[in-house]
C-alpha positions in Angstrom: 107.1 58.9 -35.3 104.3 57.2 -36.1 103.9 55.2 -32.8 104.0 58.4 -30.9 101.0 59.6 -33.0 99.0 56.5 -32.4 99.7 56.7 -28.2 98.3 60.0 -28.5 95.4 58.9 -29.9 94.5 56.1 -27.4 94.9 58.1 -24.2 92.9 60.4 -25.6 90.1 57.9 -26.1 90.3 56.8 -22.9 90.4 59.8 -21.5 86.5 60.9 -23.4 85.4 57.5 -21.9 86.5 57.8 -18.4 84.9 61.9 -18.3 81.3 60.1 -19.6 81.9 57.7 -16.3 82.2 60.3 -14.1 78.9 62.0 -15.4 77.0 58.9 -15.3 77.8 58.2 -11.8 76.9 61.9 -10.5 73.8 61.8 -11.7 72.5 57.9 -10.6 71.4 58.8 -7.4 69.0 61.3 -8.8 67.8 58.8 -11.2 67.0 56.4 -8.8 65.5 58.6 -6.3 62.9 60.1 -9.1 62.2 55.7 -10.0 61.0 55.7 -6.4 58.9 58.8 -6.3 57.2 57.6 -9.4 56.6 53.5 -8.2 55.3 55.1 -5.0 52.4 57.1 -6.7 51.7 54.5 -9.4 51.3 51.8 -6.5 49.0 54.6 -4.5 46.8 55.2 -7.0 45.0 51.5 -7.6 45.0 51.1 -3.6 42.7 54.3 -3.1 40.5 53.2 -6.5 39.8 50.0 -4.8 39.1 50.8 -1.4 36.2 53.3 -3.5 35.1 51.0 -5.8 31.4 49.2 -5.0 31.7 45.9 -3.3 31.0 42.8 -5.8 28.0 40.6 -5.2 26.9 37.6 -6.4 23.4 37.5 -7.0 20.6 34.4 -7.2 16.7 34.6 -8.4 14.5 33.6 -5.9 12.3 30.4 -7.4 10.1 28.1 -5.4 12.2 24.5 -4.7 12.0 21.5 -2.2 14.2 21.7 1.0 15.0 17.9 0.8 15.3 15.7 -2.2 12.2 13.1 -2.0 12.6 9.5 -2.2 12.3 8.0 -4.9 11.9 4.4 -5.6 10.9 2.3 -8.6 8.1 -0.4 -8.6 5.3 -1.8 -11.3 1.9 -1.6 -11.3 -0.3 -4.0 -9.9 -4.3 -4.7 -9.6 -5.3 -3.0 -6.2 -7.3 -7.0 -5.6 -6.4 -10.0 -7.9 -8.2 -13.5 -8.1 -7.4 -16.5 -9.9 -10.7 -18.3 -10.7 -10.4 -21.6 -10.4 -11.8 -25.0 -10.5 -13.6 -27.0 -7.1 -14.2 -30.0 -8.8 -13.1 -32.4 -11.7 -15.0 -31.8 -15.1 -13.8 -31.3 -18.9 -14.4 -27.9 -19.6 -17.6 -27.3 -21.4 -17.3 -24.0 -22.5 -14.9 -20.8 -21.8 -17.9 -17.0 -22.4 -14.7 -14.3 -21.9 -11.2 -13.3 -23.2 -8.4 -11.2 -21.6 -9.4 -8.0 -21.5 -13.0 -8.6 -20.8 -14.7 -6.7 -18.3 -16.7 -8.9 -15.9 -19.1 -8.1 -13.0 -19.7 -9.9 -9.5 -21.7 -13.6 -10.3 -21.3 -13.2 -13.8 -21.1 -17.5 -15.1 -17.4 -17.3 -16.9 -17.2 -20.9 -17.7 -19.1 -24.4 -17.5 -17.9 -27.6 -16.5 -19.4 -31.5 -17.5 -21.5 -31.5 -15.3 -23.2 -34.9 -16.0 -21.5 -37.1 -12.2 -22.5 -34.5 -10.3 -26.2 -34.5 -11.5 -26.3 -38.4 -11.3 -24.7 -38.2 -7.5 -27.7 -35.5 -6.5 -30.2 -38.0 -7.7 -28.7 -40.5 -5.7 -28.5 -38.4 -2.8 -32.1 -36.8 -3.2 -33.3 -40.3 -3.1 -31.6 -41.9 -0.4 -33.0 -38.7 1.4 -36.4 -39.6 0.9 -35.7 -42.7 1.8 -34.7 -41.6 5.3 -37.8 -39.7 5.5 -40.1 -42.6 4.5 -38.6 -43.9 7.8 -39.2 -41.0 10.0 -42.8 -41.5 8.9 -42.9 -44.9 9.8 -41.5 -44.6 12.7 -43.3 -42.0 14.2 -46.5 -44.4 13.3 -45.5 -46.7 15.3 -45.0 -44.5 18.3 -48.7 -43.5 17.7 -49.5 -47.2 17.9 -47.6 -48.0 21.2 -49.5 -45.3 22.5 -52.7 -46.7 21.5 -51.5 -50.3 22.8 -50.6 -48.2 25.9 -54.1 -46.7 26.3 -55.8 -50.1 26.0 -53.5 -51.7 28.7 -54.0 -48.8 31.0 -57.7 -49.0 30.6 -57.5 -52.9 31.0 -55.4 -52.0 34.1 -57.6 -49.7 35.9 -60.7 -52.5 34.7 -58.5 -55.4 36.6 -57.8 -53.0 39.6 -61.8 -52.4 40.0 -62.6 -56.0 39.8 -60.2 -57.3 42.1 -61.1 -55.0 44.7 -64.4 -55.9 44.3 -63.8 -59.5 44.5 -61.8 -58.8 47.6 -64.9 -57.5 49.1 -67.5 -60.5 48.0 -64.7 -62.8 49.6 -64.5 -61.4 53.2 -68.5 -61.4 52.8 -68.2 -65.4 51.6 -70.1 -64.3 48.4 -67.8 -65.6 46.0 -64.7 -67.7 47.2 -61.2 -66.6 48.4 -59.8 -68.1 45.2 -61.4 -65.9 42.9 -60.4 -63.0 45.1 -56.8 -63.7 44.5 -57.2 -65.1 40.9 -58.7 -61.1 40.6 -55.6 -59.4 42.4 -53.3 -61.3 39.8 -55.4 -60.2 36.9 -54.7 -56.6 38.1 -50.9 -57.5 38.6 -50.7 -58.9 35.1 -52.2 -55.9 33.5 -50.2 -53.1 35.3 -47.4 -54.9 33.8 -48.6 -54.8 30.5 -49.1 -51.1 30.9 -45.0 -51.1 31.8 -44.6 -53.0 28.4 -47.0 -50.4 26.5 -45.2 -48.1 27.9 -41.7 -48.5 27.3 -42.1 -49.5 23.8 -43.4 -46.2 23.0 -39.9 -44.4 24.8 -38.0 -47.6 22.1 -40.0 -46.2 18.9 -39.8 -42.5 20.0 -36.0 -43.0 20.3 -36.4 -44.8 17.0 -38.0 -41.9 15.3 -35.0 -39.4 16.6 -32.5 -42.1 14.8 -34.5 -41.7 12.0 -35.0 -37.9 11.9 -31.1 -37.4 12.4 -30.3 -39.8 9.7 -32.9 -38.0 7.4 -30.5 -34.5 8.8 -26.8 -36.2 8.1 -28.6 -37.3 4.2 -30.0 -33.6 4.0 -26.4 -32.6 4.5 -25.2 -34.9 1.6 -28.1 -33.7 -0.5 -26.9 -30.2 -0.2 -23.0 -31.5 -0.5 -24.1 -32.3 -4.0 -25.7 -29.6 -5.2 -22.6 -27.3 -3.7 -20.7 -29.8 -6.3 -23.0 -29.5 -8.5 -22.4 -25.6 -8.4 -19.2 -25.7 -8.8 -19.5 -27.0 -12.5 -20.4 -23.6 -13.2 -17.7 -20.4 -12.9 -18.9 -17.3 -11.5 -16.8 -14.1 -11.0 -16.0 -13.3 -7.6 -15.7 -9.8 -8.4 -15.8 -7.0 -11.0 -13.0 -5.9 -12.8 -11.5 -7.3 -15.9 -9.7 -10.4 -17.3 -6.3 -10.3 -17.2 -5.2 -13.8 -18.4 -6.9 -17.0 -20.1 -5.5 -19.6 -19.0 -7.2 -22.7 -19.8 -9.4 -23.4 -23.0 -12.4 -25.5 -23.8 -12.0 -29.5 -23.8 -9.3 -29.4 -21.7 -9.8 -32.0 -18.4 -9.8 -29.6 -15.4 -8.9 -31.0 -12.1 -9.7 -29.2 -8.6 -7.6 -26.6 -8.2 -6.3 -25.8 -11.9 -6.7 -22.4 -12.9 -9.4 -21.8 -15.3 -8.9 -17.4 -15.7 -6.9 -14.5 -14.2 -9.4 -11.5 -12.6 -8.5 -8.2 -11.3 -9.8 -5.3 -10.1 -8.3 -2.1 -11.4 -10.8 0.4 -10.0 -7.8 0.9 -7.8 -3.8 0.2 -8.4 -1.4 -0.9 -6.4 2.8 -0.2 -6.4 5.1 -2.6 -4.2 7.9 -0.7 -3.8 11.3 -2.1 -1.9 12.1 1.0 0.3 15.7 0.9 3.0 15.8 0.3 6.0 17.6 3.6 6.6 14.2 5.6 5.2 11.7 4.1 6.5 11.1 6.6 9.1 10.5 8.9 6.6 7.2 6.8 5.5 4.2 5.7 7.2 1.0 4.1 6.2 -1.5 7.2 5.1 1.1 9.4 3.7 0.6 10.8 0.1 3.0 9.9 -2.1 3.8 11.5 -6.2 3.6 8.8 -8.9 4.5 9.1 -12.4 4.1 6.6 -15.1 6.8 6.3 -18.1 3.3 5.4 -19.9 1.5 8.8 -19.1 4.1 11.0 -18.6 2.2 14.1 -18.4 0.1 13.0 -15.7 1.3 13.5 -11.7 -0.8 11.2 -9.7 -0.9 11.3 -6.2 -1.0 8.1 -4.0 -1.7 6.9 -1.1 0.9 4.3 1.5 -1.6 1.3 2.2 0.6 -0.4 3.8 4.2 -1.3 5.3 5.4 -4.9 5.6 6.1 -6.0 9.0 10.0 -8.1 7.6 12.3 -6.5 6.0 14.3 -8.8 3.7 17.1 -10.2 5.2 19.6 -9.9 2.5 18.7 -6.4 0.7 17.3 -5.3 4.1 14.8 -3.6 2.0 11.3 -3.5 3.1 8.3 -3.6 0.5 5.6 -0.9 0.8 2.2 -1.3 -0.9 1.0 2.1 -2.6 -2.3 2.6 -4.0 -3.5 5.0 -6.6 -7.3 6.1 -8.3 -8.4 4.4 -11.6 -11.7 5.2 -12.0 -11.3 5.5 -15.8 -9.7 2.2 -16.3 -6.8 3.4 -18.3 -3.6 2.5 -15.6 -2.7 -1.3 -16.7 -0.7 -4.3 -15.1 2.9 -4.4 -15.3 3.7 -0.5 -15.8 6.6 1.0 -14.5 6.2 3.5 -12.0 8.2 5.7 -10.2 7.3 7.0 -6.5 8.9 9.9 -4.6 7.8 9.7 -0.6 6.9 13.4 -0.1 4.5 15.9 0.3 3.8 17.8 -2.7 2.4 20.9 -0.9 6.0 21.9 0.7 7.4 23.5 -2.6 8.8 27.2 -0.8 11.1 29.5 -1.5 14.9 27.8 -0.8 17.6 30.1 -0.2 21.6 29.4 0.7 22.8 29.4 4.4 25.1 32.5 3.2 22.4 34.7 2.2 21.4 35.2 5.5 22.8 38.5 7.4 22.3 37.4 11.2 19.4 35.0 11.9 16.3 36.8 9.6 17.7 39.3 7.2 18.5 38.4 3.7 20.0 41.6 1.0 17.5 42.4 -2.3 18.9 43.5 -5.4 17.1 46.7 -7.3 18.2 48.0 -10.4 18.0 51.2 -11.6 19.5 51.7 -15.5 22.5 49.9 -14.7 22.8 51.2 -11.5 22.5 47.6 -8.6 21.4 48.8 -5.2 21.1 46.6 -2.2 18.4 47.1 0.5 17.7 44.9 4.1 14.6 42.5 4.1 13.4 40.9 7.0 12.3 37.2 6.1 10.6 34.2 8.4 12.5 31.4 8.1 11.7 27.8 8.5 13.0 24.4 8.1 16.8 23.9 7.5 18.6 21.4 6.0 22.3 20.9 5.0 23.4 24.5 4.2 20.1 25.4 2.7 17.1 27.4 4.2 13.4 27.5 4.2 12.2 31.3 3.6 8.3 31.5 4.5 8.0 34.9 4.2 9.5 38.1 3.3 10.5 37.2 0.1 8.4 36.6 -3.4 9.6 34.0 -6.1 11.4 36.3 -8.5 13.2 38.9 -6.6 16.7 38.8 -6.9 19.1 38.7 -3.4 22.4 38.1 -2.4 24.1 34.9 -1.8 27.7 36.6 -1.0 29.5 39.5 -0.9 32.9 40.9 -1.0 33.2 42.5 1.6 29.9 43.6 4.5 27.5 45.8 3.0 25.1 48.6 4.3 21.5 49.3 3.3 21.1 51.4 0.4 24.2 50.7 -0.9 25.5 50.3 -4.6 27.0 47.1 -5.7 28.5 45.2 -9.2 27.5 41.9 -10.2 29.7 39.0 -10.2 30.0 37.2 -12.9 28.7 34.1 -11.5 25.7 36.0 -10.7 21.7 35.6 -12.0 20.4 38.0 -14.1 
């Protein structure tokens, strides 16, 4: 009895279940059909709200830059001209008048040597010398008397000549004898031949006096030898400009050659800088160069390529250029280090990206009104490129803000959003 009442009960059951089946399945299609209605508009509704929705730009402020990078190289500061002043003879230093750091002008006497040999070998020159002259003196007196002894044989000559003529005469006539005619003709003979005598001796003491007159040159020469020694004893500066090292010191034995003091001239600087091969037909000799000092750092100082050595070095193959720079006050010292960019400091323009450009010559500007962004065309000159960047010369003012890219192609006049990476 009771099993009966429990079967009941169970096919019952599944009898409520299998009626909720049957509802569920009549009304799935409807379900699913009412799912695809409702993805359909949610999926329609962001595609139109983009396709009206302003295009997104990304904005940059237009500043003054450089188109290229300059070179930059690093070099120390020299003395445009440097001298070492040093010693021509042998001497003990007498005396030392400056210190480093002395400013010194052209002749100015730095520093004496013993000068006591060199004085004595003048004397001894100076004498010898008038020694040779004494001799030019004494020779030229006796090429006045060879002349005189000359005169007298030429008179005695033309005397002899006379009288044996006129003895030639009284002989054909028988006054006086034939004899004495001839004893007459040799007396004239004799004395032309002591005329010969007179006058070669005066060509022997006239070349006598130009032996003596050169010697009395070659001693002058020796004279003047010694006082150029004798010069040398004292130190002069070469040039003006300023001390720069001491290197010797009173009492000390100088020999020819040693240096005495370090000079420079620092009205002007000079910066040897080791440039690459690979640059260096970016620089030539003229060209204005930017210094900066780590010493004077607020100070730009504009140079001047002097000059461009002719070798590079074979290992680096680096090449060193000479750079010169003003220094009328004095203040730029030896041994700073300076640092050199090889380029004109005029060309600072406006820079823009390669993208900015719509076409070859239009660029997009940026307005704001509230928080309204509008775009508008601008025609702009361009110039030199380089790399993806671009020279503006005109049309567009440091400051006003432009478009570097867009999302999508934009119209004139029309309004835009900001990207996040933009410039404000």
């Amino acid at each position: 009895m009771g099993f009966k009442t429990g079967q009941k009960r169970g096919i019952s059951q599944i009898e409520a279940n299998s009626r909720i089946l049957l509802v569920l399945l009549s009304i799935a299609p409807s379900l699913i059909g009412c799912g695809n209605i409702l993805q359909t508009e949610v999926e329609a509704q962001p595609r139109m709200n983009r396709s009206q929705r302003s295009p997104a730009v990304e904005v940059a402020i237009a500043r003054l830059d450089r188109l290229r990078e300059p070179l930059a190289y690093i070099g120390n500061t020299e003395p445009a001209r440097e001298v070492s002043l040093r010693s021509q003879t042998e001497g003990r230093l007498l005396n030392l008048n400056v210190d480093a750091g002395d400013r010194v002008e052209t002749g100015q006497v730095l520093a004496r040597l013993d000068d006591t040999i060199l004085k004595t070998n003048l004397a001894q020159a100076e004498a010898e010398l008038n020694a040779r002259v004494a001799e030019v003196r004494s020779a030229l007196n006796r090429v006045r008397n060879a002349k005189v002894q000359a005169e007298r044989a030429e008179v005695e000559l033309q005397q002899a000549e006379a009288d044996a003529r006129r003895n030639f005469s009284l002989a054909q006539t028988g006054v006086i004898s034939r004899q004495q005619a001839e004893v007459s003709q040799k007396d004239a003979a004799v004395a032309s031949k002591v005329l010969r005598s007179a006058q070669e001796q005066i060509d022997i003491e006239a070349e006598a006096v130009t032996s003596a007159r050169q010697r009395v040159k070659v001693q002058r020469s020796l004279v003047a030898q010694a006082r150029e020694r004798l010069s040398y004893a004292t130190l002069r500066s070469p040039i003006s400009g300023i001390v720069i090292d001491r290197v010797s010191e009173p009492g000390n034995l100088i020999q020819p050659g040693n240096e005495v003091l370090k000079l420079g001239n620092f009205s002007q600087v000079k910066i040897v800088v080791p440039i690459s091969e690979l640059a260096l037909s970016q620089v030539t000799v003229g060209q204005t160069v930017i210094v900066r000092l780590d010493a004077f750092r607020d100070r730009i100082i504009q140079g001047r390529v002097s000059r461009i050595a002719p070798a590079a070095d074979i290992t680096t193959r680096q090449i060193p250029v000479e750079i010169i720079i003003p220094n009328s006050d004095g203040r730029i010292a030896s041994g700073l280090l300076a640092r050199v960019e090889f380029g004109n400091v005029t060309t600072n323009k406006i820079i823009v990206p390669q993208t900015a450009l719509q076409g070859k010559d239009t660029l997009f500007i940026v307005s704001f009104e509230g928080e309204k962004a509008t775009v508008t065309t601008t025609k702009v000159k361009t110039g030199d490129r380089y790399k993806d960047r671009v020279e503006i010369v005109s049309g567009l003012k440091a400051g006003d803000r432009f478009v570097i890219r867009s999302s999508r192609p934009l119209q004139n006049g029309q309004s835009v959003r900001l990207s996040a990476t933009s410039e404000l």
